[in-house]
DSSP file (Angstrom, degrees, kcal/mol; ACC not computed):
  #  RESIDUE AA STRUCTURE BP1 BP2  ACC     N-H-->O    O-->H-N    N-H-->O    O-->H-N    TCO  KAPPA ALPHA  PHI   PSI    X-CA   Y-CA   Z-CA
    1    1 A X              0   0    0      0, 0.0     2,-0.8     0, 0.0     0, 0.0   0.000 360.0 360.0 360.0 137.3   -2.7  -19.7   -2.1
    2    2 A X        -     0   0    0      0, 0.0     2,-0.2     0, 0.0     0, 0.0  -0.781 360.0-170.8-107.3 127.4    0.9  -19.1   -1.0
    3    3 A X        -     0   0    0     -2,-0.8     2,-0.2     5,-0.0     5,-0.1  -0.810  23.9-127.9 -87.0 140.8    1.3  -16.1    1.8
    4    4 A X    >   -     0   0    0     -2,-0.2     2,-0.7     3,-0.2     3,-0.7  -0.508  48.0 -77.4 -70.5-176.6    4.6  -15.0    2.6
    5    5 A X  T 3  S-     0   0    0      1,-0.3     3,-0.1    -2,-0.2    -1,-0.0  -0.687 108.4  -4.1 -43.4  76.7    5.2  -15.1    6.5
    6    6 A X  T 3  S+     0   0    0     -2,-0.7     2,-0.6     1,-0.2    -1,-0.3   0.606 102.6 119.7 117.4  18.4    3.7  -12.3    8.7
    7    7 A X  S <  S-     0   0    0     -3,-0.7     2,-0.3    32,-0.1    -3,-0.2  -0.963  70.6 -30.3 -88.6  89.9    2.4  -10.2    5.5
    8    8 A X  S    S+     0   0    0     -2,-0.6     3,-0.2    30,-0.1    68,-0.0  -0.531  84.0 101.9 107.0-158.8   -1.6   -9.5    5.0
    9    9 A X        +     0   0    0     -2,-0.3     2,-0.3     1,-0.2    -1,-0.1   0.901  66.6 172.9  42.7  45.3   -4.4  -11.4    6.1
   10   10 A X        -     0   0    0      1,-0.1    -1,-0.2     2,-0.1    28,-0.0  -0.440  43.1-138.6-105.1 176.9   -4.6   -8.9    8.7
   11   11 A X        +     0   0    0     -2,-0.3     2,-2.4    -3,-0.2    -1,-0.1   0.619  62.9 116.3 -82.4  -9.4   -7.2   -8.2   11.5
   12   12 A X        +     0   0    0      1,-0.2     3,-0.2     2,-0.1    -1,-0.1  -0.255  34.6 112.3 -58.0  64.7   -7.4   -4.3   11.5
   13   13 A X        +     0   0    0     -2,-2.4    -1,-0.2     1,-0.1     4,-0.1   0.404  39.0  96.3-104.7  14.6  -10.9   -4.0   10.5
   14   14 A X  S    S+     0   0    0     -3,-0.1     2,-0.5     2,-0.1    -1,-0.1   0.539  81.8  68.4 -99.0  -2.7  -12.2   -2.5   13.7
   15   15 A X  S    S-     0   0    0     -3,-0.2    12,-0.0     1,-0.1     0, 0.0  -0.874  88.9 -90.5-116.4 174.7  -11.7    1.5   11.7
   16   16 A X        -     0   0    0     -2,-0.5     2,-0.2     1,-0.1    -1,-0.1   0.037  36.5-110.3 -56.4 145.1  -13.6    3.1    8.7
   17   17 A X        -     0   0    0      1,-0.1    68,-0.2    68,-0.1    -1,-0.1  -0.643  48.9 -81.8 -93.4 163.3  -12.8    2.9    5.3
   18   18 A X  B     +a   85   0A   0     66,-3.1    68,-1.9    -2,-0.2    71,-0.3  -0.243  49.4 170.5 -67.2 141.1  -11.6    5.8    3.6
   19   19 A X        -     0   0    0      1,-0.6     2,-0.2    66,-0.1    -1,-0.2   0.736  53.8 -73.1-113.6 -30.6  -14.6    7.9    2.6
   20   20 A X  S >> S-     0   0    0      1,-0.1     3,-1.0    69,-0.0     4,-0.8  -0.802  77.7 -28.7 134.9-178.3  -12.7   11.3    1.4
   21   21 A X  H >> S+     0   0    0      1,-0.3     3,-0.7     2,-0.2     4,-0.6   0.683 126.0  60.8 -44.8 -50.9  -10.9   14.3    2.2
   22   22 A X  H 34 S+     0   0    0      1,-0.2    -1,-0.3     2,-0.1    88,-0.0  -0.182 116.6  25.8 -87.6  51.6  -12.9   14.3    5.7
   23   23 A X  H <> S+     0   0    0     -3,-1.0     4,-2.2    -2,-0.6     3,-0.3   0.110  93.6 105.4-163.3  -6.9  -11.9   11.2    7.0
   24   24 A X  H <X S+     0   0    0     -4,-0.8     4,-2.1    -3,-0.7     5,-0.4   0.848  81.9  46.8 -64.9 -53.6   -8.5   11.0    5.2
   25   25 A X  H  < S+     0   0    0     -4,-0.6     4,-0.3     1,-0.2    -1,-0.2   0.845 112.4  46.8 -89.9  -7.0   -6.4   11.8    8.1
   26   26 A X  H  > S+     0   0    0     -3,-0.3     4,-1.0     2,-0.1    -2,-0.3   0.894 117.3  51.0 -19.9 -74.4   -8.0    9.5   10.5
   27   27 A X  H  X S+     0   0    0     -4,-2.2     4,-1.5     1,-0.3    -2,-0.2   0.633 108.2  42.9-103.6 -34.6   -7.8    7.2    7.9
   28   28 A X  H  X S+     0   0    0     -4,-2.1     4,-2.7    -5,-0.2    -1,-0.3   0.844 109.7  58.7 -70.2 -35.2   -4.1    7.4    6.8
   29   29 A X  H  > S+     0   0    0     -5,-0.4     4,-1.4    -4,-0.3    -2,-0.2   0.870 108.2  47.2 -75.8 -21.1   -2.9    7.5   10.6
   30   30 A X  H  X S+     0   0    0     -4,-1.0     4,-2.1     2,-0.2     5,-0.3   0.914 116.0  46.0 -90.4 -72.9   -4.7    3.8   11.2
   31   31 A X  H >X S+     0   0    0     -4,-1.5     3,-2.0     2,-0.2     4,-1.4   0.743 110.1  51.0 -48.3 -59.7   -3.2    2.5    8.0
   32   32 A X  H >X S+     0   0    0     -4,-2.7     4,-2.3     1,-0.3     3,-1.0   0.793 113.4  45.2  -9.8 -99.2    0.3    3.9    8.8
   33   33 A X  H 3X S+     0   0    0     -4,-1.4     4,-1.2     1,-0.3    -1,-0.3   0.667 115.6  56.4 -21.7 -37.7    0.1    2.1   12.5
   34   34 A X  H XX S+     0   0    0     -4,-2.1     4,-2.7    -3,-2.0     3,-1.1   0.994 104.5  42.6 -67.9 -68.6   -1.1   -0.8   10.5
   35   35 A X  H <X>S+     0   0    0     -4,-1.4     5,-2.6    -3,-1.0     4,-2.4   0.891 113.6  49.1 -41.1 -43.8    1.5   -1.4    8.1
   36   36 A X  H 3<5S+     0   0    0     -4,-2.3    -1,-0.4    -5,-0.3    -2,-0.2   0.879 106.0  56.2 -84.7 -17.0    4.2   -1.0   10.2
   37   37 A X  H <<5S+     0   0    0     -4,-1.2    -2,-0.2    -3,-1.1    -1,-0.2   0.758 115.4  48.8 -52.1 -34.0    2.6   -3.4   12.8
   38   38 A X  H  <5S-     0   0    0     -4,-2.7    -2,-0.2    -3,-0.1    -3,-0.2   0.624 110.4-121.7 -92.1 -19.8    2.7   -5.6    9.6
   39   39 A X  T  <5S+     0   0    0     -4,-2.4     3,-0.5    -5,-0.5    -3,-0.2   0.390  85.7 102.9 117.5 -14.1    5.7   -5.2    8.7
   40   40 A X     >< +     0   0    0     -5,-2.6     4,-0.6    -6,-0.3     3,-0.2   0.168  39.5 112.9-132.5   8.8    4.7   -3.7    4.9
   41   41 A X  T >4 S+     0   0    0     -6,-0.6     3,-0.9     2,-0.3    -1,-0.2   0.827  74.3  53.6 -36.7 -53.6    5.3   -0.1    5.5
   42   42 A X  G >>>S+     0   0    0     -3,-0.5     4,-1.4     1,-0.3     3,-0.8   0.778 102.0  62.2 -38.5 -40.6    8.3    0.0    3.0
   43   43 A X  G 345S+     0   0    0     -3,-0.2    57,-0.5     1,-0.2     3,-0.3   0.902 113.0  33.4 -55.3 -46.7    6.0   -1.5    0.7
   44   44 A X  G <<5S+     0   0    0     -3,-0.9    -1,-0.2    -4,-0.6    -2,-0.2   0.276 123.2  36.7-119.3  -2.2    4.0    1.7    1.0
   45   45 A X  T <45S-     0   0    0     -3,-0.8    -1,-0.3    58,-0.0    -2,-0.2   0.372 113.9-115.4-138.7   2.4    6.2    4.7    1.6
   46   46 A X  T  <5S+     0   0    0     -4,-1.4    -3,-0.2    -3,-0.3    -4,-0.1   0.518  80.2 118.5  70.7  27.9    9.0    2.8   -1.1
   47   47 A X      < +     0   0    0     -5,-0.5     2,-0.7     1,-0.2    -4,-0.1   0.995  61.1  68.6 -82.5 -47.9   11.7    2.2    0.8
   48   48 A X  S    S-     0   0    0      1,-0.0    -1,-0.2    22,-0.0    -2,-0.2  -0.408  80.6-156.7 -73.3  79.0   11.5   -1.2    0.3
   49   49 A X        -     0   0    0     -2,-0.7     2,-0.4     1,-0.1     3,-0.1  -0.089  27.4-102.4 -74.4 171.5   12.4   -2.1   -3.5
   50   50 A X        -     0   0    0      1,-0.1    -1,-0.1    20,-0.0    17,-0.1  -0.773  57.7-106.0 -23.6 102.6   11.8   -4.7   -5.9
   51   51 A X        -     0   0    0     -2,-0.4     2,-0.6    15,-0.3    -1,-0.1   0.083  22.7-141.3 -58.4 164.9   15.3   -6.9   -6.0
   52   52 A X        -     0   0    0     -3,-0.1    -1,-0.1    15,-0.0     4,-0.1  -0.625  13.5-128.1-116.9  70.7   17.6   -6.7   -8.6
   53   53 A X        -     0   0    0     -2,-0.6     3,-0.3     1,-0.2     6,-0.1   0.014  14.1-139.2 -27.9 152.0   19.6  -10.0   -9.9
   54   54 A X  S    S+     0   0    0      1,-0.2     2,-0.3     4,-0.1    -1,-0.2   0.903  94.7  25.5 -82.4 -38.6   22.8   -9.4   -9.9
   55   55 A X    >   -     0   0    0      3,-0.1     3,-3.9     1,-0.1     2,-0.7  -0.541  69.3-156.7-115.7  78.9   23.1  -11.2  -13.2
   56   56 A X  T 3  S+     0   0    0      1,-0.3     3,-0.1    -3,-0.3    -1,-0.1   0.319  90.5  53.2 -23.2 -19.7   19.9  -11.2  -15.2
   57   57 A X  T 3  S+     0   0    0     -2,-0.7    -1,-0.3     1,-0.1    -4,-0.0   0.319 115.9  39.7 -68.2 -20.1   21.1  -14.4  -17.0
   58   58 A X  S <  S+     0   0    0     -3,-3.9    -2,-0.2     2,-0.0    -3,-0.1  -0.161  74.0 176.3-145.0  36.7   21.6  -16.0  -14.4
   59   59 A X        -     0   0    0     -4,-0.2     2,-0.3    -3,-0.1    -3,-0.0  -0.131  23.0-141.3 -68.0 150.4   19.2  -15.5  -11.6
   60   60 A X     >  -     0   0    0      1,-0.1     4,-2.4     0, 0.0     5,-0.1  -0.728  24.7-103.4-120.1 171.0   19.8  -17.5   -8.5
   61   61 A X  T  4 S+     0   0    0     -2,-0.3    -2,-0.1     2,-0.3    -1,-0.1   0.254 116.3  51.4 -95.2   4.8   17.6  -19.3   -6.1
   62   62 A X  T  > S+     0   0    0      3,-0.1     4,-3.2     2,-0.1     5,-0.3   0.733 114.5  46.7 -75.3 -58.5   17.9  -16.5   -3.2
   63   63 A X  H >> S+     0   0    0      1,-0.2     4,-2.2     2,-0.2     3,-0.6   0.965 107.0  48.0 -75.7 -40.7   17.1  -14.2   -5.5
   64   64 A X  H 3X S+     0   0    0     -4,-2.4     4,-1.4     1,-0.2    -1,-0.2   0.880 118.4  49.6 -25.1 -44.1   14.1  -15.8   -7.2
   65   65 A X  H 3> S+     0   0    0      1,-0.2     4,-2.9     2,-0.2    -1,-0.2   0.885 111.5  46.7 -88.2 -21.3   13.0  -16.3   -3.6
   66   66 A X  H <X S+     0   0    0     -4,-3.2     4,-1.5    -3,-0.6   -15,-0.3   0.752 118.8  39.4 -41.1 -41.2   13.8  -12.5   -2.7
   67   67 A X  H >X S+     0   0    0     -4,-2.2     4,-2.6    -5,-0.3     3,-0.9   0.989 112.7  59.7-101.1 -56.5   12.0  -11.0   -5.6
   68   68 A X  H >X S+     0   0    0     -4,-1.4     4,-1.3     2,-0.3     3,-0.6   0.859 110.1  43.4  29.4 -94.4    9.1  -13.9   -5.2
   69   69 A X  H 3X S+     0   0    0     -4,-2.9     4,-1.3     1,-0.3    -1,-0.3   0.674 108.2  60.7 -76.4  -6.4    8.5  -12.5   -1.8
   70   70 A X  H <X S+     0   0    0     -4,-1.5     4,-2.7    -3,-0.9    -2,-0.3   0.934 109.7  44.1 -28.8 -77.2    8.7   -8.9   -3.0
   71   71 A X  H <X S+     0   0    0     -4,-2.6     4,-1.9    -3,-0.6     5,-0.2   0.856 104.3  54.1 -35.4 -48.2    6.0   -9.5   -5.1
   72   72 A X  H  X S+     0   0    0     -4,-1.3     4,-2.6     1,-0.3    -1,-0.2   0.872 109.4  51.3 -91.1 -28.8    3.8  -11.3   -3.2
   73   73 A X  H  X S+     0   0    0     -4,-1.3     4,-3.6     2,-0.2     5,-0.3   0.990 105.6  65.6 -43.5 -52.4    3.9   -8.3   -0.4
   74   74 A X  H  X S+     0   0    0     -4,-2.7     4,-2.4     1,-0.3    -2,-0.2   0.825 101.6  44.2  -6.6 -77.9    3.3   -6.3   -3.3
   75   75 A X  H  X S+     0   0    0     -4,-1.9     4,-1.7     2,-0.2    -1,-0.3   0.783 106.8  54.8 -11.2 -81.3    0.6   -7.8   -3.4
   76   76 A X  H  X S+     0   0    0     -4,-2.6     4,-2.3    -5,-0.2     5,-0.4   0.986 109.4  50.6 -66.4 -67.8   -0.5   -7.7    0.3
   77   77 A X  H  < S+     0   0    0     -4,-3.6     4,-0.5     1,-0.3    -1,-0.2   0.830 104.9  51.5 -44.0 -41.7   -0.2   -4.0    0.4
   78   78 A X  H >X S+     0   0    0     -4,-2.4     4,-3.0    -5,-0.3     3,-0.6   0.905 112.9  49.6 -78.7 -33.9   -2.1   -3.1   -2.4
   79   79 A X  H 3X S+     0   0    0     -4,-1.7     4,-2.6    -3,-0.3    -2,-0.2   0.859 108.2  50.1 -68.8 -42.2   -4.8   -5.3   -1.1
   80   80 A X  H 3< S+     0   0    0     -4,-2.3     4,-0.4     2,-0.2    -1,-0.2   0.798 117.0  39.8 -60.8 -18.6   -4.9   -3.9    2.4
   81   81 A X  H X4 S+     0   0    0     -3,-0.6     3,-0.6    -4,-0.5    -2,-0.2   0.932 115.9  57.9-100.5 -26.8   -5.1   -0.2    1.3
   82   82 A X  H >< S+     0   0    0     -4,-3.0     3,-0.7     1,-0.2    -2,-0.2   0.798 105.1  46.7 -59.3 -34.0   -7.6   -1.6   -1.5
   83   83 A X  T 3< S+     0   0    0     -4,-2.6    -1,-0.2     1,-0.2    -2,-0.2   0.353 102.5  67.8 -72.7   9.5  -10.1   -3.1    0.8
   84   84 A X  T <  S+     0   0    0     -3,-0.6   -66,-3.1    -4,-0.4     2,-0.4  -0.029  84.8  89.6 -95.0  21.1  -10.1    0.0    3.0
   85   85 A X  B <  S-a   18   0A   0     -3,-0.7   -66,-0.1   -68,-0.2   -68,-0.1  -0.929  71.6-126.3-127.7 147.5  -11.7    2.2    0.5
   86   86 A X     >  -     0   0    0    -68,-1.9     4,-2.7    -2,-0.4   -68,-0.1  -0.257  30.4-117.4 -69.4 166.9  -15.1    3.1   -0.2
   87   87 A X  T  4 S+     0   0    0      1,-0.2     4,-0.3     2,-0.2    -1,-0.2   0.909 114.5  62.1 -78.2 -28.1  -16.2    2.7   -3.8
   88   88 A X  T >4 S+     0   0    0      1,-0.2     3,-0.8     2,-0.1     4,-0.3   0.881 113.2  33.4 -56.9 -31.1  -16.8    6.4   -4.0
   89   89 A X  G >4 S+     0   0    0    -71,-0.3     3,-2.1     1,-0.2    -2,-0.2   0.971 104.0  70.3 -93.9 -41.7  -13.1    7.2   -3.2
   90   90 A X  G >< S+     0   0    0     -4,-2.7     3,-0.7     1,-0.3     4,-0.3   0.541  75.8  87.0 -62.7   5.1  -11.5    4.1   -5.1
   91   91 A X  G X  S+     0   0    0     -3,-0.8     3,-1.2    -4,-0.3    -1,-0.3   0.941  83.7  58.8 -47.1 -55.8  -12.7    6.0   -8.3
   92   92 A X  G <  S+     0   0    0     -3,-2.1    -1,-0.2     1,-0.3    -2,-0.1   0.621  87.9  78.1 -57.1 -34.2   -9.0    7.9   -7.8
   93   93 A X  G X  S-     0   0    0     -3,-0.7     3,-0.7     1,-0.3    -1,-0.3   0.535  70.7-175.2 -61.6 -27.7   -6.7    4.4   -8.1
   94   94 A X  T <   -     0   0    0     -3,-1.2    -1,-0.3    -4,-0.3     8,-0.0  -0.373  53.4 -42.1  43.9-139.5   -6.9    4.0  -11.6
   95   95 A X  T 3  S+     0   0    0      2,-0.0    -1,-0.2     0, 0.0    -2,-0.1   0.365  98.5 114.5-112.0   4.5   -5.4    1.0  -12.9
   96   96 A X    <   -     0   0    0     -3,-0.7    -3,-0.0     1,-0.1     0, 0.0  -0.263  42.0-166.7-100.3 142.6   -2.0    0.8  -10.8
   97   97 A X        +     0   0    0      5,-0.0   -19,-0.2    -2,-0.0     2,-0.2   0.050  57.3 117.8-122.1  21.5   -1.3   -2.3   -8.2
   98   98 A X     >  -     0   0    0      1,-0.2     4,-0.7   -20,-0.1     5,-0.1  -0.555  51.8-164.1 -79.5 134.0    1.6   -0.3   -6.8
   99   99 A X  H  > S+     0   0    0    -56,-0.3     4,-3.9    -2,-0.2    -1,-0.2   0.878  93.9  54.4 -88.3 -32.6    0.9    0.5   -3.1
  100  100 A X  H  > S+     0   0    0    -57,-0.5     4,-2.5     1,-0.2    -1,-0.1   0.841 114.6  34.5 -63.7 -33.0    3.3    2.9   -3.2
  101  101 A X  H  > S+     0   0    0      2,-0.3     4,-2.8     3,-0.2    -1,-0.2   0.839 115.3  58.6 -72.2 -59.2    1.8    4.8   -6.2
  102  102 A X  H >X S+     0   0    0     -4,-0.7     3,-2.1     2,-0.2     4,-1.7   0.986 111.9  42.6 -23.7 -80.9   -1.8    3.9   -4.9
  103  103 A X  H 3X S+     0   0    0     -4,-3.9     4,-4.2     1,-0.2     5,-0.5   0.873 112.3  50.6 -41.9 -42.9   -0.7    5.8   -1.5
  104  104 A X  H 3X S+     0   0    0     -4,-2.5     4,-1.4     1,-0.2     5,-0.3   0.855 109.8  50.7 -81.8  -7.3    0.9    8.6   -3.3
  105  105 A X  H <X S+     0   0    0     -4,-2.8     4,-4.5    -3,-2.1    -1,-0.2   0.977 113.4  53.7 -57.6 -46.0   -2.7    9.1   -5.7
  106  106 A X  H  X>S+     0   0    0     -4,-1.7     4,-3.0     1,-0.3     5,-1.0   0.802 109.3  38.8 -71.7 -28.6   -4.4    9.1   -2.4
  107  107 A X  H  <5S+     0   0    0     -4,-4.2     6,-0.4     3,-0.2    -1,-0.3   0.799 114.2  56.0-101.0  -9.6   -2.4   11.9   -0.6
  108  108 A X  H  <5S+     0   0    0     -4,-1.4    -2,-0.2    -5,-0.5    -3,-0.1   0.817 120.9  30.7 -66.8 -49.2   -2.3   13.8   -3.7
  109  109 A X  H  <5S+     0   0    0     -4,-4.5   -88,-0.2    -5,-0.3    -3,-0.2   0.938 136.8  17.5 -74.3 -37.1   -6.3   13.5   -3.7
  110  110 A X  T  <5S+     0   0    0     -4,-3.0     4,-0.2    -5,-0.1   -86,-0.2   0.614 101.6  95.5-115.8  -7.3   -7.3   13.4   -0.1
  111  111 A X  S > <S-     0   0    0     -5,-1.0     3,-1.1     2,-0.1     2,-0.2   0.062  86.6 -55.8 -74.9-172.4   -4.4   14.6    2.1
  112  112 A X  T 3  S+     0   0    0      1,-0.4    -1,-0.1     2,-0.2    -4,-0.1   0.119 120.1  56.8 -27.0 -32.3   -3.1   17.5    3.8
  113  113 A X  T 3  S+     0   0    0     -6,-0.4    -1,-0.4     1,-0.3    -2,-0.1  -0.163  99.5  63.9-114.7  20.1   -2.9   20.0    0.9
  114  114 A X  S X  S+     0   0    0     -3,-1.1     3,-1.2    -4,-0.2    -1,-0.3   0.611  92.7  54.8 -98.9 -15.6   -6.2   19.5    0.4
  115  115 A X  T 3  S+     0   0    0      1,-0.2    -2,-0.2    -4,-0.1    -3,-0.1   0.598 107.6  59.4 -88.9 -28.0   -7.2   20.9    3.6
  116  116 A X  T 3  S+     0   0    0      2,-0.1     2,-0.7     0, 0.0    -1,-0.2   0.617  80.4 100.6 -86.3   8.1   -5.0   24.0    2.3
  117  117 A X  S <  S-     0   0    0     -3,-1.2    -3,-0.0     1,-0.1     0, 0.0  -0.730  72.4-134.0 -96.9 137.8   -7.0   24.7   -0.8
  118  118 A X        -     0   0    0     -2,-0.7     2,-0.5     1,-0.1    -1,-0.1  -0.112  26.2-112.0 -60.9 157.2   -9.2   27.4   -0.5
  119  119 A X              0   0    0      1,-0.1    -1,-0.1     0, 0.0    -2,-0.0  -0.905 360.0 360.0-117.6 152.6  -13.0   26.8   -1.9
  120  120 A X              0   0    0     -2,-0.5    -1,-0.1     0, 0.0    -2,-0.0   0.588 360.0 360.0 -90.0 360.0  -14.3   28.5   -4.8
């Protein structure tokens, strides 16, 4: 299996996987610290895009290897933030391999503004 360099396969198993809304900010602040420790943060918050050929006819062998290791972070991110969830919460993920899209289901479902919603 080809890794890129310094992407995944990491050792931050030593907190809880996300369980819900009461563990959710615990749970975000150790992935945060993680990702950017890994490097893959971009991956997760989007700065970080999928490259763009300049000529689509004509792709060249920087970019194949650019968009390549794009992917394969892809990859790596959705897999870190997917083995850090219980099976009760990963209900939310749907079908998406996005991390960013992942993250943003998961702070729509368990984050901040959930803490604001009154209960009925």
């Amino acid at each position: 299996m080809v890794q890129a360099a310094g992407y995944g396969g990491s050792s931050f198993n030593a907190f809880e996987k996300l369980l819900g809304v009461k563990n959710y900010p615990d749970w975000r602040g150790n992935m945060e610290t993680m990702f950017l420790t890994l490097r893959q943060w971009g991956m997760v918050d989007g700065t970080i895009v999928r490259p763009v050929p300049a000529d689509p006819e004509n792709i060249t062998s920087q970019e194949t290897a650019a968009i390549t290791e794009f992917d394969l972070r892809t990859v790596s991110a959705y897999q870190e933030i997917k083995l850090r969830i219980s099976a009760n919460a990963n209900g939310v993920l749907g079908r998406s391999r996005d991390p960013k899209t992942v993250w943003d289901i998961l702070e729509r479902r368990f984050g901040s503004r959930q803490h604001d919603t009154p209960s009925i």
